[in-house]
C-alpha positions as CSV (number, residue, x, y, z in Angstrom):
1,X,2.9,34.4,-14.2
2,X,1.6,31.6,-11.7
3,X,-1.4,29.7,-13.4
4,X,-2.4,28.2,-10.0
5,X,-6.4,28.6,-9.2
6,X,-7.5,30.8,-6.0
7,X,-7.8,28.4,-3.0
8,X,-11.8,28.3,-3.7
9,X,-11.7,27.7,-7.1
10,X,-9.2,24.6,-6.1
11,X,-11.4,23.4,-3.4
12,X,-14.8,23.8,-5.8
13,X,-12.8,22.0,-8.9
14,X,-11.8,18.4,-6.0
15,X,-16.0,18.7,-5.1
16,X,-17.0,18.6,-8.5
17,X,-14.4,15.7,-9.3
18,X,-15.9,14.1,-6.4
19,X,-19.3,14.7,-7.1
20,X,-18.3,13.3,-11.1
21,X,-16.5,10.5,-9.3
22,X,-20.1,9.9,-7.4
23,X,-22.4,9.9,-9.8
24,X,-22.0,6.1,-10.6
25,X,-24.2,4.1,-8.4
26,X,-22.1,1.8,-7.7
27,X,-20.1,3.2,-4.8
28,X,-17.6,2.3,-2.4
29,X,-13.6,1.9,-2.8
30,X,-10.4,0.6,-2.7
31,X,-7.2,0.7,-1.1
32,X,-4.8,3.5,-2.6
33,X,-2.1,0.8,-3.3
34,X,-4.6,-0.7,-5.7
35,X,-4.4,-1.7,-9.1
36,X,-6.9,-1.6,-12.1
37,X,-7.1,-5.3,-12.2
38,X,-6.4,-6.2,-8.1
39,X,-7.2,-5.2,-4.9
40,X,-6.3,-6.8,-1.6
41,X,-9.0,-7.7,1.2
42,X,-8.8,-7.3,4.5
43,X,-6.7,-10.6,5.2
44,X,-3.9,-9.1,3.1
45,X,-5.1,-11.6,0.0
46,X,-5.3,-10.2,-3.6
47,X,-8.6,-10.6,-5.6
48,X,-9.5,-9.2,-8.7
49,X,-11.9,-6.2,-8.9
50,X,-12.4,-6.2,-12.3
51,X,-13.5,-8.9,-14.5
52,X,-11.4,-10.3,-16.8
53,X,-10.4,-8.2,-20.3
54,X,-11.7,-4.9,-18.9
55,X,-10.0,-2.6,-20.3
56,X,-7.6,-0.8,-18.0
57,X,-8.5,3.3,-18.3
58,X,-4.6,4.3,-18.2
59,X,-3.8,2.5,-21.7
60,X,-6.6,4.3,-23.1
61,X,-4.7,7.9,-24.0
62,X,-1.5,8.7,-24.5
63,X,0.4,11.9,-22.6
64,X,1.2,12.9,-26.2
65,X,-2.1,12.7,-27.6
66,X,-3.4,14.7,-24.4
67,X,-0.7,17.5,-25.0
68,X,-1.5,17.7,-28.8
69,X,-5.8,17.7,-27.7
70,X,-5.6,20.6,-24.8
71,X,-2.1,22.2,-25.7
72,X,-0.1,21.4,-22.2
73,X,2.6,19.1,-21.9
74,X,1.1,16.1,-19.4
75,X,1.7,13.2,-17.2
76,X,0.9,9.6,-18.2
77,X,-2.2,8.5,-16.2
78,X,-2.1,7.2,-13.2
79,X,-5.1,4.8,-11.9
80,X,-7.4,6.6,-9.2
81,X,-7.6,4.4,-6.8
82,X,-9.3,6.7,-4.3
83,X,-12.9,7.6,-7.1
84,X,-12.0,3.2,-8.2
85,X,-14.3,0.6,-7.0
86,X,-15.4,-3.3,-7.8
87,X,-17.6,-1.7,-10.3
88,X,-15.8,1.0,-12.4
89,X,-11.9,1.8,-12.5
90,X,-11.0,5.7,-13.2
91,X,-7.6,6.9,-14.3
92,X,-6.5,10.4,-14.4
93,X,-3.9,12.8,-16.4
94,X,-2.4,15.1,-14.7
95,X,-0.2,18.6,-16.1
96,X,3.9,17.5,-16.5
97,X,4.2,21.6,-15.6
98,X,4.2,21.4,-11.1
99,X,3.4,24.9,-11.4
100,X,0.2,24.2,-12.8
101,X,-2.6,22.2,-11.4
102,X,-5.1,21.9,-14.5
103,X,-6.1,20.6,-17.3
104,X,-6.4,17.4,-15.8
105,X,-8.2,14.4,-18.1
106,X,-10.3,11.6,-16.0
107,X,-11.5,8.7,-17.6
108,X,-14.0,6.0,-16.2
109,X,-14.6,2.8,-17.5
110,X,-17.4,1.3,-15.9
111,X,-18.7,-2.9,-15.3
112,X,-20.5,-2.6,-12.6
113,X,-23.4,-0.2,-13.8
114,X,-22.8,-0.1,-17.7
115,X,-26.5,1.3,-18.1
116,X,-26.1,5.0,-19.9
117,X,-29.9,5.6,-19.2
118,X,-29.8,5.2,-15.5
119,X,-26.0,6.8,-15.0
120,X,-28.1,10.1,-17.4
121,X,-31.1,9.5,-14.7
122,X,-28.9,10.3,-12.3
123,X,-27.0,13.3,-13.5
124,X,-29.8,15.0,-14.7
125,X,-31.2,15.1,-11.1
126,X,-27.5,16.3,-10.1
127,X,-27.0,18.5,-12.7
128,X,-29.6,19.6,-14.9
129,X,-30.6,19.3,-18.9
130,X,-28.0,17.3,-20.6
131,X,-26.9,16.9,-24.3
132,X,-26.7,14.7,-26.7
133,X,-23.3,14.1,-28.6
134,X,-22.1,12.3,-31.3
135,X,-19.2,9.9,-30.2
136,X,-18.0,7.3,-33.4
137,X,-18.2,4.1,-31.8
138,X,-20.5,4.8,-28.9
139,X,-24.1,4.6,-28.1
140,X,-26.2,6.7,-25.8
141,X,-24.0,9.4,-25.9
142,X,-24.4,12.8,-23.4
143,X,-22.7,15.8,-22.8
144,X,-23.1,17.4,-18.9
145,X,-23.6,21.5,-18.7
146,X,-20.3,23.2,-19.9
147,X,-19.2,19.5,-22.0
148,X,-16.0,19.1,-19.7
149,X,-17.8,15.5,-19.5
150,X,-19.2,13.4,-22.0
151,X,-20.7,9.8,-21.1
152,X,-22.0,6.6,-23.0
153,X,-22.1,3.1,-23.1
154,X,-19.3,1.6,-25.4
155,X,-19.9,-2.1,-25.9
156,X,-20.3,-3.8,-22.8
157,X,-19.0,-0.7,-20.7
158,X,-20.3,2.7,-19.8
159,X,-17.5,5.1,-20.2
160,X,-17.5,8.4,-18.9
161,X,-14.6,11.7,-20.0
162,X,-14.1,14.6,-18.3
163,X,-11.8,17.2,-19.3
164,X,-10.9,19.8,-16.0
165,X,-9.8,23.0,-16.9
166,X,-12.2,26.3,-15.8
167,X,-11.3,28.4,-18.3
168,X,-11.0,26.8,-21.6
169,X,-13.8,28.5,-24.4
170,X,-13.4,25.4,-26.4
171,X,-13.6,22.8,-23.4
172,X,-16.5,21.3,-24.9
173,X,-14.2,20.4,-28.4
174,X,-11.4,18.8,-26.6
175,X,-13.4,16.7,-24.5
176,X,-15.2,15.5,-27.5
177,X,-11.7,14.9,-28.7
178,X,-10.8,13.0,-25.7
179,X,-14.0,10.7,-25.4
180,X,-13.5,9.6,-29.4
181,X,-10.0,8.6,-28.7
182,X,-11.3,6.6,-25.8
183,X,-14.0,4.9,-27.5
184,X,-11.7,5.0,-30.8
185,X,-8.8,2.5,-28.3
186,X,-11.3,0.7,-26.4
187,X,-12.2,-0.8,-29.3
């Protein structure tokens, strides 16, 4: 049984990663050889993107915690260096199984813009009435349609979780999952 999505469904899950990945005003990128803590400029010279002590997003979960949250065997996480920028660094978790191309776990942890009021300003014109969660250790907390992402501002950061997988009933309990252990290792 092949547990690939339809071409489509593929194509509408990268938009809406995109679209996720866009929703943090501060925009722009790095190169795809980047790190979460360096990033070279265009004379070749390395410069830090990120200020010092930010947390990294990849240390943040573990691949066994992930497999025991959604139930599939995954990756460690592997910093996005395509969705990163000099204001927010992203990491993602990808399935171990190469015959499968979800659940995949993304996990933002934002400097730039650490506002949770203006990042919900935002998606709410994108997407509609959000909720409010409960996250231990965060403030500000929302939940976008469907809860495959949760958002909030956790200390000095804004911190956003999104767990892809289309058809998972109880998507909305393992994201919450997902965003407490974030917020539960960040601090």
């Amino acid at each position: 049984m092949s547990h690939r999505l339809p071409p489509v469904l593929v194509g509408a899950a990268a938009a809406a990663a995109l679209l996720l990945g866009g929703c943090t005003p501060a925009g722009g990128g790095v190169d795809s050889s980047a790190s979460p803590s360096v990033a070279p400029t265009a004379d070749g010279a390395v410069t830090a993107t990120a200020p010092e002590g930010t947390p990294d997003p990849c240390t943040l979960l573990t691949a066994e915690f992930l497999q025991e949250a959604t139930g599939f065997k995954m990756l460690d996480g592997t910093f996005n260096a395509a969705l990163s920028n000099d204001g927010r660094n992203i990491c993602t978790w990808n399935p171990a199984s190469t015959e499968r191309n979800v659940p995949r776990i993304q996990v933002e942890v934002n400097w730039g813009f650490p506002d949770a009021a203006g990042h919900r300003e935002i998606a709410t014109q994108i997407f509609g009435d959000l909720k409010n969660v409960e996250i231990e250790g965060a403030t500000n907390a929302y939940a976008y349609p469907g809860y495959r992402t949760e958002a909030m501002e956790v200390g000095q950061y804004f911190v956003k979780v999104s767990y892809i997988h289309p058809n998972r009933t109880n998507a909305g309990q393992i994201t919450t999952a997902i965003a407490t252990e974030t917020v539960k290792n960040l601090g």
